[in-house]
C-alpha positions as CSV (number, residue, x, y, z in Angstrom):
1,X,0.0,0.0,0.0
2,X,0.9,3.4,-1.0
3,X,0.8,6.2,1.7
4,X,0.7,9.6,1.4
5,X,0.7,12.5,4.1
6,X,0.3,15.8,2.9
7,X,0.8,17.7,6.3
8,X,1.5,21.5,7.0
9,X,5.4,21.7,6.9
10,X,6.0,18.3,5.4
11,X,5.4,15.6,2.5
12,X,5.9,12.2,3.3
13,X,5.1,9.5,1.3
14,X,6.0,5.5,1.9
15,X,4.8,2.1,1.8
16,X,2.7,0.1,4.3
17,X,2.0,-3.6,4.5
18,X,-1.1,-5.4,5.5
19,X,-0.6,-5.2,9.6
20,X,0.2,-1.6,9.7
21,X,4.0,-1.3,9.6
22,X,6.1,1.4,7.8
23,X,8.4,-0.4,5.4
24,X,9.9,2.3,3.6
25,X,9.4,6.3,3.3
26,X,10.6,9.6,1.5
27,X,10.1,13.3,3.1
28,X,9.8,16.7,1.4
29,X,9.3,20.2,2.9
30,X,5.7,21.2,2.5
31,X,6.4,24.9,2.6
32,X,9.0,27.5,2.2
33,X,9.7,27.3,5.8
34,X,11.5,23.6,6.9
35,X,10.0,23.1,10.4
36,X,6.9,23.2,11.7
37,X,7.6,26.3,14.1
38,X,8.7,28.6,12.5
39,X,6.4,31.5,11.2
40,X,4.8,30.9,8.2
41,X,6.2,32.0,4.8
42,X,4.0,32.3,1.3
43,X,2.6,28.4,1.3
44,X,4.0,26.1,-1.4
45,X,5.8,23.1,-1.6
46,X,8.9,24.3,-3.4
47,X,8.6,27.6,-3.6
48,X,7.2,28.0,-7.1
49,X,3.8,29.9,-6.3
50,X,1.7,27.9,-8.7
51,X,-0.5,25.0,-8.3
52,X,1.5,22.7,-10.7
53,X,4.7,23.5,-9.1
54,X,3.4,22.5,-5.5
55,X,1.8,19.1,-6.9
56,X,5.2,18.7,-8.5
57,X,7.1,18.1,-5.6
58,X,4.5,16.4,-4.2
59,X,4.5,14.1,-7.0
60,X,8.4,13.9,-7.0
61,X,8.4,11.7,-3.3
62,X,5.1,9.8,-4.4
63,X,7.0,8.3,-8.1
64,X,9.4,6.2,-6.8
65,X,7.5,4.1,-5.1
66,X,4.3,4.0,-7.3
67,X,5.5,0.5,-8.7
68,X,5.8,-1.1,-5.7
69,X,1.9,-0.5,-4.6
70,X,-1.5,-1.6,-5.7
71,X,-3.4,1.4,-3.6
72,X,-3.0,4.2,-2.7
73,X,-4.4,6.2,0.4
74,X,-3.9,9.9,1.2
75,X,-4.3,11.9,4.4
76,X,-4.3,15.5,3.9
77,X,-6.0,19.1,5.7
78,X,-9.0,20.4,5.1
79,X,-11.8,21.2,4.1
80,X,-12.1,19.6,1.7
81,X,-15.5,18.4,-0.8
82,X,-16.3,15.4,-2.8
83,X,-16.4,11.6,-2.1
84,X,-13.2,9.3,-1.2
85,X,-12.3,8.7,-4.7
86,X,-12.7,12.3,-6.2
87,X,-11.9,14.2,-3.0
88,X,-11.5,18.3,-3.7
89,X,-9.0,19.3,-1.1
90,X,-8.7,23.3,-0.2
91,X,-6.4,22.6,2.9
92,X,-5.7,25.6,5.0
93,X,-1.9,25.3,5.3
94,X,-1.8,25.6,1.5
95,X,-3.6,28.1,0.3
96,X,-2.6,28.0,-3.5
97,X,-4.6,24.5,-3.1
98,X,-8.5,25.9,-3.4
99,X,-10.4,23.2,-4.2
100,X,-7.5,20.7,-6.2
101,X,-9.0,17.4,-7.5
102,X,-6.3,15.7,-5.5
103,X,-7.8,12.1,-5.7
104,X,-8.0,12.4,-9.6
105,X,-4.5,14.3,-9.8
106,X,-2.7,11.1,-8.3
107,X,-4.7,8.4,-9.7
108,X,-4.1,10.5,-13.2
109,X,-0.6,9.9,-12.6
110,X,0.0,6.5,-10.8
111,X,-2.6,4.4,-12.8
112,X,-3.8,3.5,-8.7
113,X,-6.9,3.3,-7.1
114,X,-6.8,6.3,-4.8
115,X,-8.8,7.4,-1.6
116,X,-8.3,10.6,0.4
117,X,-9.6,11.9,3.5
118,X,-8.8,14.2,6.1
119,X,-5.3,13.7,7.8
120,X,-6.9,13.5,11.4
121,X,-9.5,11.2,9.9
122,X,-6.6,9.3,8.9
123,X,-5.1,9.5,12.4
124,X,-7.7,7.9,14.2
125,X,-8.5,5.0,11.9
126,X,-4.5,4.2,11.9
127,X,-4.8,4.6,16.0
128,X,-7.8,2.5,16.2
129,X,-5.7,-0.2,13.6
130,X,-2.7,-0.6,15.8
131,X,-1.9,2.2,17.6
132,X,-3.0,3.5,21.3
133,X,-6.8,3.3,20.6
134,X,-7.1,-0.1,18.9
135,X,-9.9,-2.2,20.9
136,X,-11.4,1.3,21.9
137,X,-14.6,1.8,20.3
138,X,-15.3,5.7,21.3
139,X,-12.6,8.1,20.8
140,X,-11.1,10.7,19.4
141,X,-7.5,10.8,18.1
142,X,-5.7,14.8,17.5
143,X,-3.4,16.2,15.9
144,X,-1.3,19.3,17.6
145,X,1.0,20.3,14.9
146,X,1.4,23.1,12.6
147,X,-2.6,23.3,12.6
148,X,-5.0,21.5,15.3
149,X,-7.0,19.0,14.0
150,X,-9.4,16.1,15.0
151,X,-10.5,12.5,14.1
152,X,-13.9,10.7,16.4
153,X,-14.6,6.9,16.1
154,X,-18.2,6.2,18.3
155,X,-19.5,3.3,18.7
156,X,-16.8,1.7,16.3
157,X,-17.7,3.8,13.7
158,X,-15.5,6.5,12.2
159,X,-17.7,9.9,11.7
160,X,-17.6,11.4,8.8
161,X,-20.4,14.4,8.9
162,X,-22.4,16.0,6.3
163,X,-19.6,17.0,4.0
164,X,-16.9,14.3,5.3
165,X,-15.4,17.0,7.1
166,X,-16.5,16.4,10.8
167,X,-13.9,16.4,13.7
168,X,-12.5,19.8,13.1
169,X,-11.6,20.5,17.0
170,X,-9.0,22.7,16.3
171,X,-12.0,25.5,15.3
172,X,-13.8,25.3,18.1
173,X,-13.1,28.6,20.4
174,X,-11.1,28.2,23.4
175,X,-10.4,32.0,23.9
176,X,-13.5,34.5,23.1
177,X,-11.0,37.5,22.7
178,X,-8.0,35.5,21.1
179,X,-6.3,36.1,18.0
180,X,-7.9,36.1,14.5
181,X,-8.4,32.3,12.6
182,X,-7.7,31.3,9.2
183,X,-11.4,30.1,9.4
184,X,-12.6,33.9,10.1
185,X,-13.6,33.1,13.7
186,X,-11.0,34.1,16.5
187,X,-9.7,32.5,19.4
188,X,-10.0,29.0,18.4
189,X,-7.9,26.0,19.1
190,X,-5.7,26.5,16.1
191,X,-5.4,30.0,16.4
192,X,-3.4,29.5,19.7
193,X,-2.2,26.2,20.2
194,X,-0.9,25.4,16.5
195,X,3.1,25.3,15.9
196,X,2.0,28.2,14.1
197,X,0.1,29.8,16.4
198,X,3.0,29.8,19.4
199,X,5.5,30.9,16.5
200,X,3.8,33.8,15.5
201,X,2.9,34.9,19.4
202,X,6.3,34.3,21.1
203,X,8.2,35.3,18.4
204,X,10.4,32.0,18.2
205,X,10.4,28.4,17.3
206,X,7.8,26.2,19.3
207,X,10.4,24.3,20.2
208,X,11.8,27.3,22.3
209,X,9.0,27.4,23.9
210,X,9.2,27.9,28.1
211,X,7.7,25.5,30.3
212,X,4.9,28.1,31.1
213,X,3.9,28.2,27.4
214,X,4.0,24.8,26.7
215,X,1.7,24.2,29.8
216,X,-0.8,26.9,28.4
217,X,-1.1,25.3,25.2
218,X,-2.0,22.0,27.2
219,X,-4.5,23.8,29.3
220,X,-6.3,25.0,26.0
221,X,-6.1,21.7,24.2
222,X,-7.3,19.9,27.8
223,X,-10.2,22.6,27.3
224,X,-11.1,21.8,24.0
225,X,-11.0,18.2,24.8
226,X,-13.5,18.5,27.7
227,X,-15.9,20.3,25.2
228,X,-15.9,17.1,22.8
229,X,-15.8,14.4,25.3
230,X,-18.7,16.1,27.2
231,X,-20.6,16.2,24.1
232,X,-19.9,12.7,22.7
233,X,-19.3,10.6,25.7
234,X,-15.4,9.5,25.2
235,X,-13.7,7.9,27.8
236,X,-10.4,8.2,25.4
237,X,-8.4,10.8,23.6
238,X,-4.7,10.1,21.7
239,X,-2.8,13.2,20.9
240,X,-0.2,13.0,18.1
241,X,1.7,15.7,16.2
242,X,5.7,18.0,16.6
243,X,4.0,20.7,19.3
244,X,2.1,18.1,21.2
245,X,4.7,15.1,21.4
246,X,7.7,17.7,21.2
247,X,6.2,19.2,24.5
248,X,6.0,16.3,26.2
249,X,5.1,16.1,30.2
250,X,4.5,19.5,30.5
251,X,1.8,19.9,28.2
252,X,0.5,16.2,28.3
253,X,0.1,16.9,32.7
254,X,-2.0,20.4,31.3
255,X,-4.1,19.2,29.5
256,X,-5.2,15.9,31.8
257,X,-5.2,18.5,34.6
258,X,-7.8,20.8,32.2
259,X,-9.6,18.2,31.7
260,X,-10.3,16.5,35.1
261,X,-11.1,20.1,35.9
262,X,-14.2,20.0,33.2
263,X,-15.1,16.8,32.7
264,X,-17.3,16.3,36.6
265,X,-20.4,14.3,35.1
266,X,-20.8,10.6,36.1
267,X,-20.1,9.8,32.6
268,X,-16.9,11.7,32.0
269,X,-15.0,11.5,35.3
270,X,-11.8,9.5,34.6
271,X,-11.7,10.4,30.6
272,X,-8.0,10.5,29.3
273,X,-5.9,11.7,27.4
274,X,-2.7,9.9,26.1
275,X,0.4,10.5,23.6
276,X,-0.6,8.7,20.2
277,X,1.2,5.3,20.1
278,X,2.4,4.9,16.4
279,X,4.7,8.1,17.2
280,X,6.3,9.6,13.9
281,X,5.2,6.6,11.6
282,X,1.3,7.8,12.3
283,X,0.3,9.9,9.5
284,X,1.6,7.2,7.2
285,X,0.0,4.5,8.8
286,X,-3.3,6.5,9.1
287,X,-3.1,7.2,5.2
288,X,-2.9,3.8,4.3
289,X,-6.1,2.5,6.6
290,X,-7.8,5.0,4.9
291,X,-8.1,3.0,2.2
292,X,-8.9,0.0,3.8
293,X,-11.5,1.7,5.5
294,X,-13.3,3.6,2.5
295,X,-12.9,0.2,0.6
296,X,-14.3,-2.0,3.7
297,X,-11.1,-4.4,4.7
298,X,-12.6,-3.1,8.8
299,X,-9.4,-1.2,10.1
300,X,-11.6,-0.5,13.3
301,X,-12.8,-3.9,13.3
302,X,-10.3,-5.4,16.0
303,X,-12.9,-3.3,18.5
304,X,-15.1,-5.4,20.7
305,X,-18.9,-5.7,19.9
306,X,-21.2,-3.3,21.2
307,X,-22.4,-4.5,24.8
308,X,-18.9,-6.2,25.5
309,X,-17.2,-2.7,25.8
310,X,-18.3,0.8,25.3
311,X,-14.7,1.8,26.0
């Protein structure tokens, strides 16, 4: 299986086998800036501002390994519109991307079957395959990188919404009178908590950041968390991504603190959150069961029946 991760400051693409495991990868720069914290320079992926030249280099780590794979699966930001086969993708982190036929552009190319979705979609079904939520049927898996983003599996089930675009934590307002979104709303998750975010408000890499900022940015994300576990009954939240596994104690011991603080009904006392366990290797893993799961080889599957364990 052919992977591909189209994330805010890099490009990776790689090959998965049937249980899961990364057996081979390549990396680009997704922007002009190499790392995901510092501030953010005009968006493409190799500094030609034009839509061919960023699915150029995109192209230029997915060739080599095009025929060694039978599939391909994406993950990639949002929004995006269309179904899994012909998904329109207008991520946020690449502007110059407004509404590209990204399912048809690689399947043009590869002569693959190709399915994309949303790169915290893909996180969760990859978590719920073989990472730290597999034999969980209710949770939500998160990305805290350059952006903030958000995939929920309830009762088993991955949820998709409306438009295929639900789990969007990272818009949900955490500070009333924060800074200004790239969504148009202020104050939300993203807008304070991103890599991008802590660059642009400190002044400095993320990964400069003091113990007092990296224990704000867990407070927030515990906040946001509360919110969503409040409203959809999870007992389980995994956290991937650079800010949020870069922090490390500091902000993981925030953000359970945050949300033990806002989670006191019967149902969500002892709710948790927990580092993502397929570390670095997640976004490729997660691209790949995206594919199993739009083509219905049951990723999530390995989850108890409902009635044995709502957990």
């Amino acid at each position: 299986m052919l992977a591909i991760d189209v994330g805010g400051t890099k490009l990776a693409a790689g090959l998965v086998d049937g249980d899961g495991r990364l057996i081979d990868q390549r990396q680009s720069a997704t922007v002009a800036f190499a790392d995901v914290d510092a501030v953010p320079a005009p968006a493409s992926l190799d500094g030609e501002q034009t839509v061919d030249g960023t699915f150029e280099a995109l192209w230029s780590i997915v060739e080599p390994f095009v025929d060694r794979a039978d599939a391909v699966g994406v993950g990639c930001g949002g929004p995006m519109a269309g179904g899994p086969g012909d998904r329109r993708m207008s991520p946020l982190h690449i502007p110059l991307w407004d509404d590209l036929p990204l399912a048809g552009l690689l399947a043009e190319r590869s002569g693959l079957d190709v399915v994309v979705d949303n790169d915290a979609k893909a996180l969760a079904l990859g978590e719920g395959w073989c990472g730290a939520a597999a034999g969980h049927r209710n949770f939500m898996a998160m990305v805290v990188s350059t952006g903030v983003g958000g995939g929920i599996v309830l009762d088993g089930r991955l949820v998709d919404g409306a438009t295929d675009n639900a789990g969007h934590i990272g818009h949900l307002v955490v500070d009333p009178g924060g800074p200004d979104c790239a969504c148009g709303s202020r104050g939300c998750l993203e807008a304070v908590a991103s890599g991008t975010a802590i660059a642009l408000a400190t002044g400095a890499p993320a990964t400069e950041a003091s113990d007092e900022v990296r224990r704000r940015v867990g407070m927030m994300v515990g906040w946001g968390v509360a919110d969503v576990v409040n409203l959809l009954d999870l007992p389980l939240v995994v956290v991937a991504g650079s800010v949020a596994l870069g922090f490390g104690a500091p902000f993981f011991d925030a953000a359970e603190e945050a949300l033990r603080e806002r989670c006191g009904l019967s149902f969500t006392r002892g709710a948790r959150i927990v580092p993502a366990g397929l570390g670095a290797d997640g976004p490729l893993v997660g691209a790949a069961a995206v594919w199993h799961h739009h083509r219905g080889d049951g990723v999530l599957s390995n989850a108890p029946p409902l009635g044995e364990d709502r957990n």
